[in-house]
KEVONU-723330 format. One line per 2 residues: their letters; for each residue x, y, z of N, C-alpha, C. Coordinates in steps of 0.2 Angstrom, whole numbers, plus 5000, padded with zeros to 4 digits. Last residue first. Example, Ala and Ser with C-alpha at 12.3 -4.5 7.8 and 13.67 -1.06 7.14 Angstrom:
2
SA = 5064,4989,5035,5068,4995,5036,5064,5000,5039 ~ 5066,4972,5039,5062,4978,5039,5066,4984,5039
END
This chain:
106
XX = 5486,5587,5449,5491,5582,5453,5494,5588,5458 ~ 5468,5590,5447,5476,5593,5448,5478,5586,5450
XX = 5458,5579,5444,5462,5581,5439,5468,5587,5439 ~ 5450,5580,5458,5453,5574,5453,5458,5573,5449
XX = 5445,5593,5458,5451,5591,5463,5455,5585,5459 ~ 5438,5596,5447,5441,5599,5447,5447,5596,5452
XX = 5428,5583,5452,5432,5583,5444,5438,5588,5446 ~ 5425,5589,5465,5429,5583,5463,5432,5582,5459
XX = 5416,5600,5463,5424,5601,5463,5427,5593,5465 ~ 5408,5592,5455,5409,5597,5450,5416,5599,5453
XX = 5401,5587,5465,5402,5581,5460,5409,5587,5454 ~ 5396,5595,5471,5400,5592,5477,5405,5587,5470
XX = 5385,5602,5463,5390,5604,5467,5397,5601,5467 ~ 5377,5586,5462,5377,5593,5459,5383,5596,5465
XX = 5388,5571,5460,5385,5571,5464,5382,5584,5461 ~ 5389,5559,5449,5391,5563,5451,5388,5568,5454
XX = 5392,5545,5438,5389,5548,5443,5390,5550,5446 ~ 5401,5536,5434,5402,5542,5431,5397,5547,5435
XX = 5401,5522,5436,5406,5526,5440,5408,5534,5437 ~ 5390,5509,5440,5389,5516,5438,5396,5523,5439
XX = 5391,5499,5450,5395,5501,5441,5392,5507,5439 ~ 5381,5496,5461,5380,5495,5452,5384,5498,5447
XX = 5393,5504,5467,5390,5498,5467,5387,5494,5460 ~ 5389,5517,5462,5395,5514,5463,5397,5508,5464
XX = 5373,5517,5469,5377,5520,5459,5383,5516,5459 ~ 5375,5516,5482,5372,5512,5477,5371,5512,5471
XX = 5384,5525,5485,5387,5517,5486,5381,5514,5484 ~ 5375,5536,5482,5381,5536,5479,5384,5527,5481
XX = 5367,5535,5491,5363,5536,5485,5369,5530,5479 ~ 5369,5539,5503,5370,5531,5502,5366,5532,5495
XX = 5375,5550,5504,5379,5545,5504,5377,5539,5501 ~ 5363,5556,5502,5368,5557,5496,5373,5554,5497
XX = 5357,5553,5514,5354,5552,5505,5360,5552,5502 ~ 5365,5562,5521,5364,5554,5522,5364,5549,5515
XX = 5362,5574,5517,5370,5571,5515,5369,5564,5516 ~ 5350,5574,5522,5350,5575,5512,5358,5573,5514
XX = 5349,5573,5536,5347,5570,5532,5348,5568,5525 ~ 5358,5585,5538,5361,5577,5539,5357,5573,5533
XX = 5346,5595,5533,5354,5594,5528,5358,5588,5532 ~ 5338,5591,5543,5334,5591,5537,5344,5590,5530
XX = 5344,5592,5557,5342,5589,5555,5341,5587,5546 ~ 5344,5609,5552,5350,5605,5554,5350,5598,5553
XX = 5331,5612,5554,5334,5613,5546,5340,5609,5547 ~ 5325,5614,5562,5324,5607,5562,5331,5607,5553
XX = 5318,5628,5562,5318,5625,5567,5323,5620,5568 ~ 5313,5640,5554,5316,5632,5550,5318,5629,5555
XX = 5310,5650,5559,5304,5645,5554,5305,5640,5551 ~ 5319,5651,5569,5312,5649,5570,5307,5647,5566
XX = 5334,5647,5572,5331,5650,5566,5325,5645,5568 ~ 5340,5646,5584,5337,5653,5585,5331,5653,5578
XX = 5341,5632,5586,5335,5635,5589,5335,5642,5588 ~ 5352,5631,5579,5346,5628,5574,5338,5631,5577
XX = 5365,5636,5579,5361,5640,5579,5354,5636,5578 ~ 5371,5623,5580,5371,5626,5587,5366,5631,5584
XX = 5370,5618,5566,5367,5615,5573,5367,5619,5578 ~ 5378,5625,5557,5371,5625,5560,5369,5624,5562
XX = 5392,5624,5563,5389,5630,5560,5383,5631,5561 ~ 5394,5609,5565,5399,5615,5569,5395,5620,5568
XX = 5386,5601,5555,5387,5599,5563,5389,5605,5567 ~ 5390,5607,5545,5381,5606,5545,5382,5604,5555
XX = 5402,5605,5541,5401,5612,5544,5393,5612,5546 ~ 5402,5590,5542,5404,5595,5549,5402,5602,5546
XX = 5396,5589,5531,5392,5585,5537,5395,5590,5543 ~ 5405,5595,5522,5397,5599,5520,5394,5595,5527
XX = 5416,5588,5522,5416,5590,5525,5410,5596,5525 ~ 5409,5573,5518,5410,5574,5526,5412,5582,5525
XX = 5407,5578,5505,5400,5577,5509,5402,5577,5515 ~ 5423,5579,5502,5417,5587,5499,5410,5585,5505
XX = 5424,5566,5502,5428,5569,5509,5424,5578,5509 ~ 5417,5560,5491,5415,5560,5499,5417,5563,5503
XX = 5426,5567,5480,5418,5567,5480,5414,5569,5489 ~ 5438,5559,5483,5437,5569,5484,5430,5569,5484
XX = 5433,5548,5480,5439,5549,5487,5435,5558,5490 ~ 5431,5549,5468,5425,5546,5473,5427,5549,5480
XX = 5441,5553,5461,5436,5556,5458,5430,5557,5466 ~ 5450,5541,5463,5452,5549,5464,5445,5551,5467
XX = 5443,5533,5454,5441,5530,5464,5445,5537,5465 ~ 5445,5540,5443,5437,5535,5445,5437,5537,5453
XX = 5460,5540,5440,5455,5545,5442,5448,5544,5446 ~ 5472,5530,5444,5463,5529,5446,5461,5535,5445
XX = 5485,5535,5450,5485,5536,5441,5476,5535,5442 ~ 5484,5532,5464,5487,5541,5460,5484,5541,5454
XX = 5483,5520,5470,5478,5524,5466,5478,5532,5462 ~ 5496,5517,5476,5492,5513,5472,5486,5516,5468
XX = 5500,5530,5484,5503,5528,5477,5498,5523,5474 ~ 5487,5537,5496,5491,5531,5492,5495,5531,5486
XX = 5480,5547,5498,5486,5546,5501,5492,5541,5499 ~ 5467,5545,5494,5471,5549,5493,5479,5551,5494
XX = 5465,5533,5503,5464,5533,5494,5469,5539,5492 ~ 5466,5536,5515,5471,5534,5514,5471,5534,5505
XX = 5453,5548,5515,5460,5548,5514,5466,5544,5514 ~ 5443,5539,5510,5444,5544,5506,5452,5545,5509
XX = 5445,5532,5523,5443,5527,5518,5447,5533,5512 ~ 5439,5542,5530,5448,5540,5530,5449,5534,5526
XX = 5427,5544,5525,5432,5551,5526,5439,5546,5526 ~ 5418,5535,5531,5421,5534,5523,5428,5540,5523
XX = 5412,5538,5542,5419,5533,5543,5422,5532,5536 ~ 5399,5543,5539,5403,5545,5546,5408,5542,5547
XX = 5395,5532,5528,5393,5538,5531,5399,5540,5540 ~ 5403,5528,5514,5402,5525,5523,5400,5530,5526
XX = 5411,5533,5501,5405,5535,5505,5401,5532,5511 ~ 5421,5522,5504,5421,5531,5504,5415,5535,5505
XX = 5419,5511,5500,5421,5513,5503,5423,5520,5508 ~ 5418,5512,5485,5410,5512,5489,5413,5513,5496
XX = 5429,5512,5480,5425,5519,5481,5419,5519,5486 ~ 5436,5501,5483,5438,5507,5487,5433,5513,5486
END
């Protein structure tokens, strides 16, 4: 279920039924993963709503909008490649830090 979460553009409701579920309340791990991903879609929509429309006024970074899909992409399919190889302590800077925090309130 965790690698299913970071699905680029389709893990979010992967992340929410995880979240939503009694079968996985007690999981912290696939918690952990749920919150992780749902922190990168929602870092994809404010990069969608906020900077893309401005992307042509910033002139020395033109394409910057572009450049942050990009790094979230990576950062999805970094993570389904960790979480796959059993790697399930990997955690992402930032996004990885309010996860713990989200993981561990009930």
């Amino acid at each position: 279920m965790s690698i299913l979460c970071y699905v680029p553009w389709l893990g979010w409701i992967a992340a929410v039924i995880v979240l939503a579920s009694n079968s996985y309340r007690n999981d912290r791990t696939v918690r952990f993963h749920a919150f992780q991903a749902l922190y990168l879609f929602v870092a994809y929509l404010v990069d969608a709503v906020v900077v893309r429309p401005f992307d042509r006024m910033m002139m020395p970074f033109p394409h910057i909008s572009g450049l942050v899909e990009l790094v979230l992409l990576a950062a999805s399919i970094f993570m389904i490649v960790k979480v796959a190889q059993g790697n399930t302590d990997c955690a992402l800077p930032f996004f990885g830090e309010l996860a713990h925090r989200s993981a561990d309130e009930r």
